[in-house]
N, C-alpha and C positions, 0 to 999 in steps of 0.2 A: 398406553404402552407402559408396560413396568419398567420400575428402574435399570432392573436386571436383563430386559432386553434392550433398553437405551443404550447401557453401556457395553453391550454387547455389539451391539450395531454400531456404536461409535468406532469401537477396538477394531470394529471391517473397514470403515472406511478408513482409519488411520494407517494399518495397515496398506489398504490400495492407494492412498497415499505416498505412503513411504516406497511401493511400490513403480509408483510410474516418476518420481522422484531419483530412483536409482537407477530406472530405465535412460531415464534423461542424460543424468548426469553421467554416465559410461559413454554415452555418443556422440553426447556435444562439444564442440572442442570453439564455440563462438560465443560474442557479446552483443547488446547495445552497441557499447563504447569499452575502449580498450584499455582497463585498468592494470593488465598485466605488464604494459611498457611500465609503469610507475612502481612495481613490485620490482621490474627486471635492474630498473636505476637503484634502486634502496641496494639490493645483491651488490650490482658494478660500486658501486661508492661507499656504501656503509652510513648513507646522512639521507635525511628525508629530501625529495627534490620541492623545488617550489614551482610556480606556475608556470613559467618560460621557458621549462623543460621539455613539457612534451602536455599532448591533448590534456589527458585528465589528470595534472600533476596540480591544477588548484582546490582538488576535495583534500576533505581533513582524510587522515593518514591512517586511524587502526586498521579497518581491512586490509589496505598494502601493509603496513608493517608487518602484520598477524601472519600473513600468509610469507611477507619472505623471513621471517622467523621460523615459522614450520618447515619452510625449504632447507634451510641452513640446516636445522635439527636430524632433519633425516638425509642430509649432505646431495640433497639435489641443486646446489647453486650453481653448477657447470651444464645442467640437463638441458635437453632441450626445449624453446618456449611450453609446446605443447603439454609438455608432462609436468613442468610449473603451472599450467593453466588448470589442469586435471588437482591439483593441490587446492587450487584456490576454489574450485567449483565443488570438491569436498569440502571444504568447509562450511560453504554456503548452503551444500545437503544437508548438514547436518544443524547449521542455523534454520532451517526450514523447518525440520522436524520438532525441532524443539520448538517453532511458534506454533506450528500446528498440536505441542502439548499442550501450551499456552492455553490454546484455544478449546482446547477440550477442557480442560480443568475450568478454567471460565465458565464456558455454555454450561457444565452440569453445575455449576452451585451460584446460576444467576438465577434470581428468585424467576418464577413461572412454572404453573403446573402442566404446560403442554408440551411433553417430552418429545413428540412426534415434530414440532415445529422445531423445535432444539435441536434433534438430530439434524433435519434440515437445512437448518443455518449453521452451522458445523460440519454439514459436508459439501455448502455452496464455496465454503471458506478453503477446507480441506484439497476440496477437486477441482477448484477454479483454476484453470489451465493456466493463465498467466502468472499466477503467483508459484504454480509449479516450475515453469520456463523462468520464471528470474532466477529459481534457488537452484537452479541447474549452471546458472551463468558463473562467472567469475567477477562480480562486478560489488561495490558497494550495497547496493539495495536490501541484500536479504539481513546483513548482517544491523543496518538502521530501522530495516522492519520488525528484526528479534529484540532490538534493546526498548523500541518503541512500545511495542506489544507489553512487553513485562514492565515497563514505566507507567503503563496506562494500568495492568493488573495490579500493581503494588499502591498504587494510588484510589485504585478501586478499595481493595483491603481495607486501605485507612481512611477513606471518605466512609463507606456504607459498615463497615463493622467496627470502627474505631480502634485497629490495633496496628498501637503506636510504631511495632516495631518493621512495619511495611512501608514510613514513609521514609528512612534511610534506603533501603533497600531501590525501592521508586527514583533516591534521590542517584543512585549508584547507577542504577538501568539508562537514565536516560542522560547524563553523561558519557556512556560509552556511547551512546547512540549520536550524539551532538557530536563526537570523535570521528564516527562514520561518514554520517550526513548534514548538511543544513535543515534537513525539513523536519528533523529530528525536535528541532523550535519549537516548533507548532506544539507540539506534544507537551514541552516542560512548560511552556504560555497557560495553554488550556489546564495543566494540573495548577499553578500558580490562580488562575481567577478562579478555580473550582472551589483554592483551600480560602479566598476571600470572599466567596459566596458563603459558605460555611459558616464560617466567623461573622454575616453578617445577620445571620437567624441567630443563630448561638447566643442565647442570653446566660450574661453571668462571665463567662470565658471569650468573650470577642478578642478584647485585646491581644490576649495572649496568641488567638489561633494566627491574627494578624503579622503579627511577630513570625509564626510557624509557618506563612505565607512568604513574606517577605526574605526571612533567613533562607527558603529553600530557592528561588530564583537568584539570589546574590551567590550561593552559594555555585551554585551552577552556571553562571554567567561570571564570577570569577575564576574558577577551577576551570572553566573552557578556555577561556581566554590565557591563562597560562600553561593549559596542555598544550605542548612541543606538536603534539599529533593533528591537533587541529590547526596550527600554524598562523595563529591569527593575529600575533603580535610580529611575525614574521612578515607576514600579508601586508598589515600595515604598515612597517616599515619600507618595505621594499615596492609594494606597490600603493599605498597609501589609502589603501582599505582592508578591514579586517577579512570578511566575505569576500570571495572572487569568484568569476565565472569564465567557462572559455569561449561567451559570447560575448559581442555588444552590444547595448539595451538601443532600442529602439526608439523615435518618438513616439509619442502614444496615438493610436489607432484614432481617424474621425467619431464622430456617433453614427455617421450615415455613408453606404457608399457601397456602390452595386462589388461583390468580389471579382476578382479575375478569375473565370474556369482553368484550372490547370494548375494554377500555384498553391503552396500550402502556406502562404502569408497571410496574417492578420490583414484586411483591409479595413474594416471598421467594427467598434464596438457591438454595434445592433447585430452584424452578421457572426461575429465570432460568440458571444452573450448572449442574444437573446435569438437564437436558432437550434433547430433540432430538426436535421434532418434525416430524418430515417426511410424515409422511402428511396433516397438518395441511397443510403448506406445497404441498402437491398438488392437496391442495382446493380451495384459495383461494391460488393463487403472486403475490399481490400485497399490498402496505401499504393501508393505508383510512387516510386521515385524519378522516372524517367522527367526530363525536362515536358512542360504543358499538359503533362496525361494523369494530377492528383485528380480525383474527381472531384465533384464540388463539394461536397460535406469537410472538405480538405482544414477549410479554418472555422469551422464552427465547436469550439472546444467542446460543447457538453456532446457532440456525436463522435468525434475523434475519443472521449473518453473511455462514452460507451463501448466501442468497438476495442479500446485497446484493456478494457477489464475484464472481458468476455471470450477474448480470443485469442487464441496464437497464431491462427494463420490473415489475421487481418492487419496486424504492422509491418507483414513482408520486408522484414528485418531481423537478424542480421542476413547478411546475404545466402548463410548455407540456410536459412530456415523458408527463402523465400520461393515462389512457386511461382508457375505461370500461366498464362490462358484463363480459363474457370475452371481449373483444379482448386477444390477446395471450397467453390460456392458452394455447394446446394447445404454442406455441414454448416457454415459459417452463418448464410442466410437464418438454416433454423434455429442455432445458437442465439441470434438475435432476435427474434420470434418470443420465442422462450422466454430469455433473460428480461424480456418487459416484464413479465408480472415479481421477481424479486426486486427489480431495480425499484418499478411504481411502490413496491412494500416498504421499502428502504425510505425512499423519500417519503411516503408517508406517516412511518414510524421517526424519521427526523422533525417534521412539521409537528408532531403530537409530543414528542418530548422535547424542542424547544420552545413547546407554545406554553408547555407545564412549566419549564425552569422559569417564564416572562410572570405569570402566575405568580410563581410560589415567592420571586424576588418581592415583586409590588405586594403582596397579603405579605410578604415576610411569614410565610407556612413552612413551618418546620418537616410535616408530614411528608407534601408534596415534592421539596425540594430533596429531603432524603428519598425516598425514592426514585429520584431523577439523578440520584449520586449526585448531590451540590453540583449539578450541569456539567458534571464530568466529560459525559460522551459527546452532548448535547456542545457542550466550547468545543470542542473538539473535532467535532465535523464542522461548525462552520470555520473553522480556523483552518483546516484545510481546503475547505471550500475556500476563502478568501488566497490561500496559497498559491492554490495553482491557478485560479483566475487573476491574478497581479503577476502569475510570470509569466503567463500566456500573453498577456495585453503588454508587458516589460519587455518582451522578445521579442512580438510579434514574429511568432513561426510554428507549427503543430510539431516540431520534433521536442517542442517540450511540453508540449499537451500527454503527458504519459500519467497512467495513469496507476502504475507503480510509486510516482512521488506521493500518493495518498495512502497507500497502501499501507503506511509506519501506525497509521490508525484504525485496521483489522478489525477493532472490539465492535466500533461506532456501526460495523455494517450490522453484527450479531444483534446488539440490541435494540438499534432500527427497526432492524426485519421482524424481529420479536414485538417489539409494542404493536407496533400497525397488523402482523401476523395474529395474535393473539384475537384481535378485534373484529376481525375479518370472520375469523373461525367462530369464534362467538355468535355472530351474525348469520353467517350460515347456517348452522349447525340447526338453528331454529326454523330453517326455513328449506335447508335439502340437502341430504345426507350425499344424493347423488354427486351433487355441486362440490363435495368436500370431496370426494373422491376422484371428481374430473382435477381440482387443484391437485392434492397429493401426486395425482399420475404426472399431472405438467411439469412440477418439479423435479420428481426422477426421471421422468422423457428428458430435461434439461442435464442433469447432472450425466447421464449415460451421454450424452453429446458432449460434456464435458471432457468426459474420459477418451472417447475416439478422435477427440480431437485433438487431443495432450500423444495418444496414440498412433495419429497419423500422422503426428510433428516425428515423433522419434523415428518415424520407420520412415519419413523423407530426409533424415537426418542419415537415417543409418544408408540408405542407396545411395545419395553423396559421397558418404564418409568411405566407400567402399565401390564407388563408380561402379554402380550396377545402372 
């Protein structure tokens, strides 16, 4: 593929993108969870609220602010909820598009000569339905996923091309992102050991990069802690922790013990961890909220994950998106079908680029470890990986087995799917042209499912929304 039709092909899907992104955001008027009460308090009072105000009044504040700042600006603070919702779900289309430039600017000048795989992972990112329906929502999400993404790109800059003046910029992104969300952490963690992996090949300059490690974590964990937005010295005061949740942590889960069919609770480590049920999730590819009727894949986090990266009709949540009977299997079913051979790439191309970053530390291989970005992506997936599995096991409940909280690390699927991608092809290619051709097909058979499925949310959104 030449460059000139890569970027050609990309400018289509970005497009169909932007497309079923504007489709959404016109019809949907629902959330997750309901971050427009905490926009609607900022309006009534003029003061940020804190936790005991309402559901989600304990996340940090820019989203709600942002949005009833825009309200005010264009003098909607008397409107009604819904057309304040419609504000805040503009904004988040439009934080959408811009990760999805992110994303494109990335894939075309990440080193690799197979343009055709590039496209590919650029439009699994693009058209993946659930990250379309977040940036449809009114919710924090899109807006900790945009500052995340460009934290993680500015930090690329300065790890693999050495220009200096991307790790301000880095240090700017993921600040606002820390404003949005908590998991936004995970993010500035992973750039902080990437810039002391760096420094500890680096002969000649260690010291200093250390310094340049150091200063940017202080730097950012004092500026959060004193953002008004993030509320965290308010937090602790008042509630005697910086962090807050609108749960309560749970004891922690046995190692062994048969689940209860029908609930969506952790009952033990071995069943929520080391489980994957997907024959299960075949069966029945949807959530149940109804009392006794989750099916059993209900608390094994890595299949609840699967299903909720893959799908929008498989969280049958919020309640206008949700459906009944076997409306929606036989899509969903193949959605899942499908999505194994990106997902098995993914985790492949993880397992080969943190087994390079283990490598290149012990040799202390300068080569190796640039090339792995000083384990840029590589801390980074597993730091999210560590995330949502401590707060799956901390809550013990799959309502926060989502798999949007991973989502603020976008890059780590691209270049996953690339390393193990590449390899795969390589391998082929020597052995059957046919075989590369049955893949290319599975992956647009997968991304067109993509799309009818982002498509048949909106048009159950819009018979709803219009009691047809």
């Amino acid at each position: 593929m030449t460059s000139r039709k890569f970027q050609i092909s990309c400018l289509l899907v970005f497009l169909l993108s932007l497309c079923l992104r504007g489709a959404f955001t016109r019809y949907n008027r629902s959330a997750n969870d309901d971050h427009i009460q905490v926009v609607r308090l900022i309006l009534a009072n003029n003061t940020l609220p804190t936790k005991s105000d309402c559901g989600e009044c304990f996340q940090p504040k820019l989203f709600h602010y942002t949005v009833a700042k825009v309200i005010q600006m264009i003098g909607m603070t008397s409107a009604i909820e819904y057309r304040q919702v419609l504000i805040g779900q503009i904004l988040n289309f439009f934080a959408g598009i811009l990760t999805i430039a992110i994303v494109w600017i990335f894939i075309s000048n990440y080193p690799g000569e197979n343009r055709k795989l590039k496209l590919f992972s650029f439009s699994l990112v693009a058209l993946n339905p659930v990250l379309i329906g977040i940036n449809s929502q009114a919710t924090n999400d899109s807006f900790v996923i945009l500052f995340s993404t460009l934290a993680l790109y500015f930090a690329y800059i300065y790890l693999a091309q050495q220009k200096k003046y991307a790790l301000p910029l880095s240090l700017l992104f993921i600040l606002l992102g820390i404003a949005s969300k908590l998991n936004a952490w995970v993010t500035a963690i992973a750039i902080f050991i990437s810039i002391l992996v760096y420094a500890f090949v680096l002969k000649g300059h260690s010291i200093k990069l250390i310094m340049v490690a150091f200063s940017y974590i202080l730097i950012v964990a004092v500026l959060s802690i004193f953002n008004p937005l993030t509320q965290y010295l308010v937090n602790a005061h008042e509630y005697g922790s910086p962090i807050l949740s609108n749960m309560d942590p749970a004891p922690l889960p046995v190692l062994f013990a048969p689940p209860v069919v029908g609930q969506p609770s952790v009952f033990s480590i071995q069943d929520n961890l080391l489980s994957y049920k997907f024959i299960e999730l075949l069966k029945k590819p949807r959530i149940e909220y109804k009392p006794l009727e989750c099916p059993p894949f209900c608390s094994s986090l890595w299949t609840v994950l699967y299903g909720r990266a893959n799908s929008l009709h498989f969280d049958n949540w919020p309640p206008s998106w949700s459906t009944s009977g076997e409306d929606g299997f036989t899509l969903t079913r193949a959605i899942f079908v499908l999505a194994l051979l990106p997902t098995l790439l993914f985790l492949a191309g993880g397992v080969i680029e943190i087994w390079s970053i283990v490598q290149g530390i012990l040799r202390r291989d300068m080569s190796s470890l640039k090339a792995a970005c000083f384990g840029l992506f590589g801390i980074t997936g597993v730091g999210f990986g560590f995330f949502i599995t401590l707060y799956a096991l901390f809550y013990e409940n799959n309502t926060v087995m989502k798999a949007i909280f991973v989502f603020p690390g976008l890059l780590i699927f691209l270049v996953f799917f690339l390393k193990a991608g590449e390899k795969l092809y390589h391998f082929i290619c020597d052995k059957s042209h046919w075989l590369l051709r049955i893949l290319d097909a599975w992956i647009i058979l997968l991304l067109t499912l993509y799309v009818w499925d982002v498509a048949t949310m909106i048009l159950n959104i819009y018979m709803k929304l219009n009691h047809i």
